[in-house]
C-alpha positions in Angstrom: -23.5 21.8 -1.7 -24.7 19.0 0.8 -24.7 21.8 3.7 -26.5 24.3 1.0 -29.5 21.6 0.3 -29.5 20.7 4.1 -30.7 24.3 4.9 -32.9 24.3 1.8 -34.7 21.7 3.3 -35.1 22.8 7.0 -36.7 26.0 5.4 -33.5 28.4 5.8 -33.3 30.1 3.3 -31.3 33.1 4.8 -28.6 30.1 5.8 -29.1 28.8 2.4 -27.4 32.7 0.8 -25.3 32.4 3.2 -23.4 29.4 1.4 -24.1 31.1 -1.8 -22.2 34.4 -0.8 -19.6 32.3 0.9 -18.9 30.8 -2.7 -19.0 33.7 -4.2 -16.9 35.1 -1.9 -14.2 31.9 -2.6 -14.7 32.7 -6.5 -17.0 29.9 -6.7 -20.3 31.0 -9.5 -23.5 29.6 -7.9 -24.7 27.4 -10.6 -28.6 25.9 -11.1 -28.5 23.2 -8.3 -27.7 26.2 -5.9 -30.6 28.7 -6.6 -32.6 25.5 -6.7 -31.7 25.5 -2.7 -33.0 29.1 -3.0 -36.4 28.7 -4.3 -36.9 25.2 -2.5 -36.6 27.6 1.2 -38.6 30.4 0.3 -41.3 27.7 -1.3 -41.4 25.5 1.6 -41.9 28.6 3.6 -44.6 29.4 1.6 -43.0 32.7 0.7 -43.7 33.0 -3.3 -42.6 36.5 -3.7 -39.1 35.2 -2.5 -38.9 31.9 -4.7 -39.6 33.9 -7.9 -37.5 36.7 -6.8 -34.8 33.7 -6.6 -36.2 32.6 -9.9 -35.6 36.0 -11.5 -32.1 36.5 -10.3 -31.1 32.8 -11.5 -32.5 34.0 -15.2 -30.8 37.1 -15.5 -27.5 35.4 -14.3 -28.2 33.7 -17.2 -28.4 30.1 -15.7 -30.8 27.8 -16.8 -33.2 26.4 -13.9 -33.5 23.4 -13.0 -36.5 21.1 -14.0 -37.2 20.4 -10.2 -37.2 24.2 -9.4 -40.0 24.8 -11.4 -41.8 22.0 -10.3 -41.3 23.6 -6.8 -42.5 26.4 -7.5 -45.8 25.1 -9.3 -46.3 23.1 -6.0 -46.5 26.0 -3.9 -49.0 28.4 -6.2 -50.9 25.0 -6.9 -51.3 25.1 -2.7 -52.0 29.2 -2.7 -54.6 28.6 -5.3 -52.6 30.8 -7.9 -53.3 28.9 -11.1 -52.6 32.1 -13.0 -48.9 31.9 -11.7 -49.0 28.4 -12.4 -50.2 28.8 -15.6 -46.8 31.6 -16.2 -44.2 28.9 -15.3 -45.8 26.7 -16.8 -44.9 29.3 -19.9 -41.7 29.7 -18.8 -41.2 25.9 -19.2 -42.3 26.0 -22.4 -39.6 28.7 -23.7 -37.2 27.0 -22.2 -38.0 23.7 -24.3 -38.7 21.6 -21.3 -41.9 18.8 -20.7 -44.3 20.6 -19.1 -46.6 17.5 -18.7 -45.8 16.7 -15.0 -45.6 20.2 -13.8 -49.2 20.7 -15.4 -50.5 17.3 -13.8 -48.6 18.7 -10.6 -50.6 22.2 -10.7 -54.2 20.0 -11.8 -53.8 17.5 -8.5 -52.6 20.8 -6.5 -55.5 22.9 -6.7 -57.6 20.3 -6.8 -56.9 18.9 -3.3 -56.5 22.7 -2.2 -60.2 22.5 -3.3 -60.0 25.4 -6.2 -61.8 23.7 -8.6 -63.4 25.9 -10.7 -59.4 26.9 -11.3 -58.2 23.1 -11.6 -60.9 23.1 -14.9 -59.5 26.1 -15.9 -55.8 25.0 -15.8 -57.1 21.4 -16.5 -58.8 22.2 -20.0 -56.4 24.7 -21.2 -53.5 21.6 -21.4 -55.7 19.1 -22.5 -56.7 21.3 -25.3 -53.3 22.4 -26.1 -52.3 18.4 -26.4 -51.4 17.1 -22.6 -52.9 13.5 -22.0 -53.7 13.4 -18.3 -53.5 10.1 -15.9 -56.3 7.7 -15.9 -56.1 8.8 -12.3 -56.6 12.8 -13.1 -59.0 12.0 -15.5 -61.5 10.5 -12.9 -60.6 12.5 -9.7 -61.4 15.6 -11.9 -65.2 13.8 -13.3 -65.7 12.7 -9.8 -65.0 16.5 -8.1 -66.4 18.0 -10.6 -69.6 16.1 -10.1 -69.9 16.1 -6.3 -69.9 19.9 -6.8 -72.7 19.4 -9.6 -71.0 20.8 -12.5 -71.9 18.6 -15.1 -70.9 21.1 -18.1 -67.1 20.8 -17.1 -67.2 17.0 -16.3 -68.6 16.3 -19.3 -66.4 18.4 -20.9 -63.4 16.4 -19.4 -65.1 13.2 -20.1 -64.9 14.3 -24.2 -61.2 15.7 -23.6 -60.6 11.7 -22.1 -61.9 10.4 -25.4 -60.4 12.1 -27.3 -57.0 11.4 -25.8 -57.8 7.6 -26.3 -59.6 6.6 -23.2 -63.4 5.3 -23.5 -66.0 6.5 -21.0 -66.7 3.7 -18.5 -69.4 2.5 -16.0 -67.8 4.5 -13.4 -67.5 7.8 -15.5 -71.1 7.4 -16.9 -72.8 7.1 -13.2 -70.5 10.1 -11.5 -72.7 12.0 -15.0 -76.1 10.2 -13.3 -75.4 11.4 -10.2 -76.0 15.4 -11.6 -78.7 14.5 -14.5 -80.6 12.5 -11.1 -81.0 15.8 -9.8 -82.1 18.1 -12.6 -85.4 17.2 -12.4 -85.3 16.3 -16.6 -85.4 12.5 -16.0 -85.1 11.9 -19.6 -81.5 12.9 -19.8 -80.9 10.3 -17.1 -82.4 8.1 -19.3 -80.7 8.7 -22.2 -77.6 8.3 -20.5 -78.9 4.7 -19.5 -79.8 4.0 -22.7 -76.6 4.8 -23.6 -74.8 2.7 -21.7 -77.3 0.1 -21.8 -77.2 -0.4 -25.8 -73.9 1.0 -26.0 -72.5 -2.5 -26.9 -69.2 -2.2 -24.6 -68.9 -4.5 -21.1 -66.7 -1.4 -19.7 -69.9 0.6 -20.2 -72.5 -1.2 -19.3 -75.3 -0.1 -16.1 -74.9 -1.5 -12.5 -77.0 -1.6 -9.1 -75.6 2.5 -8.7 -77.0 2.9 -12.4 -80.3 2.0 -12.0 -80.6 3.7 -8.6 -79.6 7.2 -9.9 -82.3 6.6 -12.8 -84.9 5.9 -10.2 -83.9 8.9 -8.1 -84.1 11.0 -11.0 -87.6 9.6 -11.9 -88.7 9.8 -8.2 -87.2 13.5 -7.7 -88.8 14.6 -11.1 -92.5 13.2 -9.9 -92.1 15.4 -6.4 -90.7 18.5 -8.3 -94.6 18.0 -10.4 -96.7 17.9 -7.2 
């Protein structure tokens, strides 16, 4: 098993059915931990056709797959971009009882950093709907992204989904909101926002130096947009 995970790792994945036709040869039945070898190869090669080809033969040997093999294999379509295969192991998971929280924070962070964000919303929305509580961390990398990118619908959306999950809009969350409404050239929905945070009654809420410099922007911009 040690020699089948060793080639696993160093991306063999030819080497790595080798071992597994050796123990079949011996009599041996290759059980979860050895097709999880199998799709970890093809994955780290970046070869998805050949991970869920390994995936398909585990299933219809009738083994169950291991936790960690589906989290490889969410890795490597989170890194391709592919949230709609993501989104099908992710099913997968589901019929075969396990958490899927982790491998959906997995396929969020993914295609985030891979820098498909209008898919990481997609993905991102659809769990958090269906019940998933992101991290405190995913929460505000996903308001932040989606706000350098100036897509204030889906960060605001996120911001409500973070709510409702328990955790209260702060300071931070609020000006990464400014920083689109500053350039809309409405400065009275900058405003409001202030206003907002200003009377809102809550310390973890309440406007700083960044605050008051996206409300100025947004009156200043508005002003140049008139002449």
């Amino acid at each position: 098993m040690e020699e089948l995970m060793e080639r696993a790792r160093n991306r063999n994945a030819s080497g790595v059915l080798d071992v597994i036709y050796d123990m079949i040869a011996a009599g041996l039945s290759p059980g979860p931990r050895s097709f999880h070898g199998l799709v970890v190869a093809h994955s780290l090669n970046g070869d998805h056709e050949g991970a869920m080809q390994s995936l398909r033969r585990e299933l219809s040997a009738g083994l169950r797959p291991l936790h960690e093999t589906f989290l490889s294999l969410i890795r490597l379509f989170a890194s391709k971009g592919q949230a709609t295969r993501g989104l099908e192991i992710l099913a997968a998971m589901e019929k075969l009882n396990y958490d899927i929280r982790q491998a959906w924070l997995v396929l969020v962070e993914g295609l985030v950093k891979k820098n498909y964000l209008e898919d990481a919303n997609k993905v991102f929305l659809k769990g958090a709907k269906g019940g998933l509580k992101a991290t405190d961390e995913l929460y505000d990398l996903m308001i932040e992204e989606d706000c350098k990118v100036g897509d204030h619908s889906n960060a605001l959306e996120i911001a409500y989904e973070m709510e409702a999950a328990g955790r209260m809009a702060t300071t931070f969350h609020f000006n990464c909101l400014l920083s689109v409404q500053a350039t809309c050239g409405i400065p009275e929905i900058a405003f409001a926002t202030f206003e907002n945070m200003e009377y809102g009654g809550e310390d973890y809420m309440k406007p700083d130096t960044e605050t008051y410099n996206w409300v100025i922007q947004a009156y200043t911009r508005a002003e140049s947009y008139d002449r």
